[in-house]
C-alpha positions as CSV (number, residue, x, y, z in Angstrom):
1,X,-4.3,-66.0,72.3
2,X,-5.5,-63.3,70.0
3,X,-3.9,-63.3,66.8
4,X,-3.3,-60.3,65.0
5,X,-5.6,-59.7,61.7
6,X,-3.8,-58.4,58.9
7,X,-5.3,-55.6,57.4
8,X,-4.2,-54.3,54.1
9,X,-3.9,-50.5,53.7
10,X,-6.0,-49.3,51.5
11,X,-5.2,-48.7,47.7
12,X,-4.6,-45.1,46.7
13,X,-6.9,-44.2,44.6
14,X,-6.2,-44.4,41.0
15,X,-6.5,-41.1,38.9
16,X,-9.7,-41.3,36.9
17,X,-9.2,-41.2,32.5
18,X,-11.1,-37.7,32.7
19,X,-9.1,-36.2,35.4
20,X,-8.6,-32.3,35.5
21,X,-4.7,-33.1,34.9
22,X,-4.1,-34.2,31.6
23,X,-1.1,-34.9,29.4
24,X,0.7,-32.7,27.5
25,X,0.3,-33.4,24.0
26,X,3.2,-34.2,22.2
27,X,5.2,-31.8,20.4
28,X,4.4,-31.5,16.8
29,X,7.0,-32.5,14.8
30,X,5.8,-30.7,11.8
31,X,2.8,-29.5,9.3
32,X,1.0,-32.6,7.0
33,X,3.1,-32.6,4.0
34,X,1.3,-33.3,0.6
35,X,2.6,-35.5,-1.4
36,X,5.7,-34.6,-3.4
37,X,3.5,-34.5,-6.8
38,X,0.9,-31.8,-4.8
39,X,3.8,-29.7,-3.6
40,X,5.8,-29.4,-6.8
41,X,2.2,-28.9,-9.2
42,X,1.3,-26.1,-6.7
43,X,5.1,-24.3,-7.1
44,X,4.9,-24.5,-10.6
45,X,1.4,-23.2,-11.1
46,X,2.3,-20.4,-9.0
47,X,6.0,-19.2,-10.3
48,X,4.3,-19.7,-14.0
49,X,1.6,-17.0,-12.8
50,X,4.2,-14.8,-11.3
51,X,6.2,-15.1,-14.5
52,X,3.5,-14.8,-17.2
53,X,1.6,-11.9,-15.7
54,X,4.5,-10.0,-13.8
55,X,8.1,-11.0,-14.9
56,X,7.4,-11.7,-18.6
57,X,5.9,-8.4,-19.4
58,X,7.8,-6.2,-17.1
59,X,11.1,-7.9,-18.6
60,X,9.7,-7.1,-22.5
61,X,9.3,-3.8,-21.5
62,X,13.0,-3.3,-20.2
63,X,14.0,-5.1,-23.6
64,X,12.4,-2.9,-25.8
65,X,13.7,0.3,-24.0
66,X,17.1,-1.0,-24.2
67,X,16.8,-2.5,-28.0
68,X,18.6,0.9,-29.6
69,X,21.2,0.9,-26.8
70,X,21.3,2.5,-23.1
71,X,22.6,5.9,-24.8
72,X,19.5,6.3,-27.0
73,X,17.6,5.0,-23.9
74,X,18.7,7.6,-22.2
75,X,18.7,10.5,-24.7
76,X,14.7,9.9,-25.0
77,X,14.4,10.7,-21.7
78,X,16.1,13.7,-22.3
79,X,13.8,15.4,-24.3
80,X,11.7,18.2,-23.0
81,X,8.3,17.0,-23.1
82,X,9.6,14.1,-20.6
83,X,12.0,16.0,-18.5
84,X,8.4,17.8,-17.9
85,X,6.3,14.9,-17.9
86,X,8.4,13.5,-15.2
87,X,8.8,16.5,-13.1
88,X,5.3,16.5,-12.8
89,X,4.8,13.0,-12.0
90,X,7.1,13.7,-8.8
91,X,5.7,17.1,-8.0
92,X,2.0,15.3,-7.8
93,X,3.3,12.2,-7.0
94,X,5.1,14.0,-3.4
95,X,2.1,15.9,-2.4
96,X,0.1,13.2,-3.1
97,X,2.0,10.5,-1.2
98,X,2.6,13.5,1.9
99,X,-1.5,13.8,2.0
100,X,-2.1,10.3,2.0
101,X,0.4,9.7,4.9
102,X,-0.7,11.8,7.0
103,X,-4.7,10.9,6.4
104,X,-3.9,7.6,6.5
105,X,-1.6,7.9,9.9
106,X,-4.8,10.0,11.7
107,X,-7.7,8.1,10.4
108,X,-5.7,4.6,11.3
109,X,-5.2,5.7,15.2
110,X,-8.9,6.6,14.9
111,X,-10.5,3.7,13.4
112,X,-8.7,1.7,16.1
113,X,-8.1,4.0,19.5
114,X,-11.6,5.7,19.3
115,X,-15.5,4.4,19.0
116,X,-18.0,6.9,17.5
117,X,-21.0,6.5,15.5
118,X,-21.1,4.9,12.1
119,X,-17.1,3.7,12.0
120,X,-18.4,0.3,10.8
121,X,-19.9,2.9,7.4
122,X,-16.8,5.3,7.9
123,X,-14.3,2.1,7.6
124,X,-16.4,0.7,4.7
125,X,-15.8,4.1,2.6
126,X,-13.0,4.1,3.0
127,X,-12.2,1.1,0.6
128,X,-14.5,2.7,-2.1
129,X,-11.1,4.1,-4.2
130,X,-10.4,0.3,-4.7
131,X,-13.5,-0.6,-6.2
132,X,-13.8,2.7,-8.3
133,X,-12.7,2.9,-11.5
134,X,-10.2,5.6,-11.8
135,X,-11.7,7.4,-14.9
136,X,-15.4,8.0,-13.2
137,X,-12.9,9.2,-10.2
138,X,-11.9,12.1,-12.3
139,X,-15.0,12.1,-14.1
140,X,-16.5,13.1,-10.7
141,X,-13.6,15.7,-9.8
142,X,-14.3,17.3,-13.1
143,X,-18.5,17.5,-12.3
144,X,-17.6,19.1,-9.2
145,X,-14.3,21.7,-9.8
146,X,-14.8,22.6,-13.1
147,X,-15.2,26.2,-13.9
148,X,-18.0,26.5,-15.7
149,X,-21.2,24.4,-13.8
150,X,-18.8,22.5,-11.2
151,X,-20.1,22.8,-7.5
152,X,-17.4,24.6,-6.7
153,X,-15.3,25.5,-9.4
154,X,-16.8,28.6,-10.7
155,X,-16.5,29.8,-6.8
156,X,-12.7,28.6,-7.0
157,X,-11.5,29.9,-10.5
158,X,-12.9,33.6,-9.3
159,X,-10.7,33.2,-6.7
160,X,-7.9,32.9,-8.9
161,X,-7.5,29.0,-7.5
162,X,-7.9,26.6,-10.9
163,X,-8.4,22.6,-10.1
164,X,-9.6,20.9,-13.2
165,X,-6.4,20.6,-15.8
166,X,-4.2,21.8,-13.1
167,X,-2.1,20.4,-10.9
168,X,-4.4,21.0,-7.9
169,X,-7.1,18.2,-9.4
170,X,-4.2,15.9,-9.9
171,X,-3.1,15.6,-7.3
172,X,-6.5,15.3,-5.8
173,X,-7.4,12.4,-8.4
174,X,-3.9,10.9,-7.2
175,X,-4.7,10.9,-3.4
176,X,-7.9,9.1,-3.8
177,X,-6.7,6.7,-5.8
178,X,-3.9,5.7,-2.9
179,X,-6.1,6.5,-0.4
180,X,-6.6,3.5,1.8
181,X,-3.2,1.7,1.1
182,X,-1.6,3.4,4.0
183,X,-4.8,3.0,6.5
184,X,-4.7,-0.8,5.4
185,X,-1.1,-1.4,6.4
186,X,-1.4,0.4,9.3
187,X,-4.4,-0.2,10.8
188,X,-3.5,-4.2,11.8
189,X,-0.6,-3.2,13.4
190,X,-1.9,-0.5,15.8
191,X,-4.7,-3.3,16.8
192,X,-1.9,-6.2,17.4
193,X,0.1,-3.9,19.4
194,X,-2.7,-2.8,21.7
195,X,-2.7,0.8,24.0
196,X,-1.3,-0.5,27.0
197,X,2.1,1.3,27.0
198,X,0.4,4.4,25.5
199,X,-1.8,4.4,29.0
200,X,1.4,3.6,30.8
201,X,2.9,6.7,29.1
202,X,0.0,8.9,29.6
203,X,-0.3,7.8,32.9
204,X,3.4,8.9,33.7
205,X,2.9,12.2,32.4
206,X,3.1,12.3,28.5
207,X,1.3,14.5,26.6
208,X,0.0,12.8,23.1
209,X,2.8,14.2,21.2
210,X,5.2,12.6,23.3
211,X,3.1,9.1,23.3
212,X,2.9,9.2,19.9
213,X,6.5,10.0,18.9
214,X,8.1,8.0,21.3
215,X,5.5,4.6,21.9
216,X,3.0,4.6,18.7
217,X,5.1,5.8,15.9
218,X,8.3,3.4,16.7
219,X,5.6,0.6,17.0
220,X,4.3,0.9,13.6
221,X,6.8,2.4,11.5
222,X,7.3,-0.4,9.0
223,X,3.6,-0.4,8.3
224,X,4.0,3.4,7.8
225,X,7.0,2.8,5.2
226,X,5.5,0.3,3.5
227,X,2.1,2.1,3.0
228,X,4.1,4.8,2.1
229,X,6.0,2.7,-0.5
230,X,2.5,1.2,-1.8
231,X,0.9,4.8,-1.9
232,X,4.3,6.1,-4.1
233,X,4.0,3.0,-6.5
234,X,0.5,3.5,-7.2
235,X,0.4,7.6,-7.2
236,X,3.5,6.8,-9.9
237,X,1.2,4.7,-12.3
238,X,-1.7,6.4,-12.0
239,X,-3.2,7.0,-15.4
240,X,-6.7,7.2,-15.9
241,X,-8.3,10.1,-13.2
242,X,-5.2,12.1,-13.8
243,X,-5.9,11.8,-17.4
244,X,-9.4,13.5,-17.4
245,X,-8.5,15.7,-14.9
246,X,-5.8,17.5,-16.7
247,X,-6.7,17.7,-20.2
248,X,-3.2,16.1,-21.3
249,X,-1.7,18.9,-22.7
250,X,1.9,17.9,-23.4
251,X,4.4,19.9,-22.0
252,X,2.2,21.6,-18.9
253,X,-0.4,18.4,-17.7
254,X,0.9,15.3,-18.9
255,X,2.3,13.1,-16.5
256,X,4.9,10.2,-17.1
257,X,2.0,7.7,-17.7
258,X,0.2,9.9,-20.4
259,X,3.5,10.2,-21.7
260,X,4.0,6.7,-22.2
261,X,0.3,6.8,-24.3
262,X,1.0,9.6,-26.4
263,X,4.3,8.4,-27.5
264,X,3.3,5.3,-28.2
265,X,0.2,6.2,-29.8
266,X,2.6,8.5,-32.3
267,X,4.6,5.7,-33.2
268,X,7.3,6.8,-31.1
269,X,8.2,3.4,-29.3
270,X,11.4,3.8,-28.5
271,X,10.4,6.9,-26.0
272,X,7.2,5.1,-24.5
273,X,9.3,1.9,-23.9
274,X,12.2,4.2,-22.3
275,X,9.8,6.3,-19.9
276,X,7.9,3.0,-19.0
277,X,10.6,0.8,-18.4
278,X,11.8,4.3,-16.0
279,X,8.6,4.0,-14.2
280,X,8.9,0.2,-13.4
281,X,12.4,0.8,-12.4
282,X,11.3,3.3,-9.2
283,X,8.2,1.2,-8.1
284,X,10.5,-1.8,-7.7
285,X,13.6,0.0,-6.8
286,X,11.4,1.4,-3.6
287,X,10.7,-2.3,-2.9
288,X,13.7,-3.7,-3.1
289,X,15.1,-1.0,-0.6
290,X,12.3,-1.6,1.8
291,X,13.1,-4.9,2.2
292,X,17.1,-4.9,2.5
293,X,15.8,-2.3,5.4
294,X,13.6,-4.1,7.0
295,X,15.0,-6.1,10.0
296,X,14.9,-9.6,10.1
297,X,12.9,-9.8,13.0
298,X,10.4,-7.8,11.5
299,X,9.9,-10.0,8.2
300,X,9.5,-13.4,10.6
C-alpha cells in the first residue's frame, strides 16, 4: 500500500533587504532645534543689529525733527528752498523710477526667455551700479555730457538740450543707481514660473501683447511692485551722483538729500532733521503698504 509522501509547498520567497520597494520614511516631525541658549543668543544678536544700525538712528532722526514741536516741523518744510528741493526729488525721482521699470521689466523677460551671445557678460553688468560708488557714477556723466570737452555734451548743449546740472543728468545719475533692483526681483520669478502657459497662449492664438498682459505680467506683478518700491526708496536717497551732476544750486538743482547737507552744514538742524526724518517717512511708508497688499499666499 503506497502511502502518500507529504510534500510541503514551497516557502514564498521572502523580499530581499535591498528590494526595489522600500519604506516610506517616516514623516518628519520637525527641524533639529538648538538648544534654548543657541536660539535665544542668535535672536538677540540679531534684533540688537537691527536696532543699533536701523531703528536707533532712524528713531533719533524722527526725535530731533519733532524736538521744537510738529508745527515748527512742519513750517521748515514750508520754506521755499524745500518746497523746491522736494518737487525735484519727485520730478527725478518719477522718471527715474518709470525708466527703470520699464528697463528692468524688458531686460528681465530677456535674460530669462531668450539665449544670445555674451548674456553670462550682459547679466554680469548689469550688477556694476551696485558695486560703483555713486560719486565716480556722476563723475563719469559729467566727463561724458558736459558742455565743454564731454563726448557728447558740446553736440547736446548746441542743440539747445543741457544734461550736466540739469535735471536730464539727474535723472540719469538716479536710473543707474536703481538700475538692477527691479531686474533682480524679477528675474527669479519669471524663471520659477517657467513659459509653459505662455506657449499654451501663443499656441491658441495670442499675440505677445496679449501673453504678456494676461499670463506674464499677473505672474510677476509682486516682484514688479516690489522692485518698483526698492527702485523709489533708493532714487529718493540718492545723494552722491546727483550731487556732482547738478552743481547744487539751491533753489533750481538741489534735491531733498542735498537739502538735508546744506542745512545742516549751515547750522540749520531743525530743517535737515525735518526734511530727513520726511524722507524716511516715504521709503518706509511704501513698505509698509506693500506689505498690508500683498496676499498672504504670496508672503508664505
Amino acid at each position: 500500500m503506497a502511502t502518500d509522501t507529504l510534500i510541503p509547498a514551497p516557502a514564498e520567497p521572502t523580499e530581499p533587504a535591498t528590494s526595489s520597494r522600500r519604506r516610506r520614511p517616516a514623516a518628519r516631525t520637525g527641524y533639529t532645534r538648538e538648544p534654548a541658549g543657541v536660539r535665544w543668543t542668535l535672536r538677540i544678536v540679531a534684533v540688537a543689529y537691527v536696532v543699533m544700525l536701523v531703528a536707533w538712528p532712524t528713531m533719533l532722526v524722527f526725535q530731533r525733527a519733532l524736538e521744537p514741536g510738529l508745527a515748527a516741523a512742519i513750517d521748515s518744510l514750508r520754506e521755499p528752498e524745500v518746497v523746491h528741493a522736494l518737487y525735484l526729488t519727485l520730478y527725478v525721482t518719477f522718471f527715474a523710477v518709470l525708466i527703470n521699470t520699464v528697463f528692468g521689466l524688458t531686460v528681465s523677460i530677456l535674460l530669462v526667455r531668450y539665449d544670445f551671445p555674451g548674456k553670462r557678460i550682459f547679466s554680469t553688468l548689469l550688477d556694476v551700479p551696485l558695486s560703483i560708488s555713486p560719486v565716480v557714477v556722476g563723475l563719469a556723466l559729467v566727463l561724458v555730457y558736459n558742455g565743454r570737452d564731454g563726448w557728447f555734451g558740446q553736440s547736446l548743449e548746441q542743440a539747445g538740450f543741457q544734461v550736466i546740472f540739469a535735471s536730464p543728468g539727474m535723472i540719469m545719475a538716479t536710473v543707474f543707481v536703481a538700475l538692477p533692483l527691479v531686474i533682480r526681483e524679477v528675474v527669479p520669478v519669471l524663471e520659477e514660473i517657467g513659459d509653459d502657459q505662455e506657449q499654451a497662449a501663443q499656441s491658441l492664438g495670442a499675440n505677445w501683447g496679449q501673453t504678456f498682459r494676461r499670463i506674464t505680467l499677473p505672474g510677476i506683478k509682486w516682484a514688479v511692485l516690489y522692485g518698483v518700491v526698492l527702485s523709489l526708496a533708493r532714487s529718493i536717497g540718492e545723494f552722491g551722483a546727483v550731487k556732482i551732476v547738478s552743481g547744487n544750486i539751491a533753489g533750481q538743482t538741489m534735491t531733498a538729500s542735498q537739502q538735508v547737507e546744506d542745512a545742516y552744514q549751515n547750522f540749520e538742524q531743525g530743517t535737515a532733521y525735518a526734511v530727513a526724518a520726511l524722507l524716511a517717512l516715504i521709503a518706509m511708508a511704501c513698505l509698509v503698504v506693500v506689505s498690508l497688499l500683498r496676499p498672504k499666499d504670496e508672503s508664505e
